[in-house]
N, C-alpha and C positions, 0 to 999 in steps of 0.2 A: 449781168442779166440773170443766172440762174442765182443767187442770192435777191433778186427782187421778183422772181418767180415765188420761188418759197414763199417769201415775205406775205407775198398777195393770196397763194393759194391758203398758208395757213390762216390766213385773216380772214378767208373769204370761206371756210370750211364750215365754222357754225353756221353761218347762215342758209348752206347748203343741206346738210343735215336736217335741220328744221322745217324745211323747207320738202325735202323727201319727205321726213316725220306726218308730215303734215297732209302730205299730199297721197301717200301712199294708201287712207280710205278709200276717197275718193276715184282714184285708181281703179281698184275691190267693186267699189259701186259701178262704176260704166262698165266693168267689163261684165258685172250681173246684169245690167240693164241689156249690154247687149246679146246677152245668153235671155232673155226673155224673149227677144223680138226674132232671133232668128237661129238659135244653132239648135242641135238634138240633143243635146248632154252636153253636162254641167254642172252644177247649183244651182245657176240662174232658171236655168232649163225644168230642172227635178218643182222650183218651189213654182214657176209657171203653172206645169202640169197639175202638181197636185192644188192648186186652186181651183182650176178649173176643173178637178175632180171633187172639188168642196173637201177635200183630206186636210183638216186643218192641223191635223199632229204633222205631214208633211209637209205645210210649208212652216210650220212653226223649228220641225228638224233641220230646213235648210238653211231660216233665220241661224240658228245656231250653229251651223256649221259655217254660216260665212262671218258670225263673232267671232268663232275658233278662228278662223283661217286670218281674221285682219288680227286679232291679239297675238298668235305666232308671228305674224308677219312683222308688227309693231317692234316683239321682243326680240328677234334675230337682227331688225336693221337698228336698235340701239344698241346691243352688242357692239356691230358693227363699228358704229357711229362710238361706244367710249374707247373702242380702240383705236379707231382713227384720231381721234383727238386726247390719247393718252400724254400726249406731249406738254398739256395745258394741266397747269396748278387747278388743285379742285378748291372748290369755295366753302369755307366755312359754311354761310347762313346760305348756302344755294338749296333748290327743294333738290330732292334727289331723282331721279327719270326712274 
């Protein structure tokens, strides 16, 4: 049982990964969405406000603070993810993450 645990966890690990990878924008995104629609502070909040103050260097600063904030996030959970999966032969012709 715990040899066909493994088996299936490490098989089923890239797919996870990827899968976080992938999803982890989007994530970013609804929770800006939902700092638009209702909290006081945020991101979401700061780039709301300053449109509706027409401050277009303000929300253009929080566009780019929510790029900063998903590219750190991006590189920390691949970290993550080659250490998790350091167990795995790397690929000649693979692209690299």
């Amino acid at each position: 049982v715990d040899i066909a645990r493994e088996v299936l966890w490490h098989s089923a690990q890239p797919f996870v990964w990827a899968a976080l990878r992938a999803a982890l924008p989007w994530a970013i995104n609804a929770a800006l969405v939902g700092e638009f629609l209702a909290a006081h502070e945020g991101i979401g909040h700061y780039i709301h406000h300053s449109y509706n103050l027409a401050d277009i260097t303000g929300v253009y600063a929080g566009i780019l603070a929510t790029v900063v904030l998903i590219l750190v996030a991006d590189t920390l959970l691949g970290a993550v993810q080659r250490r998790s999966l350091a167990w795995r032969p790397q690929q000649a012709h693979a692209i690299p993450h």
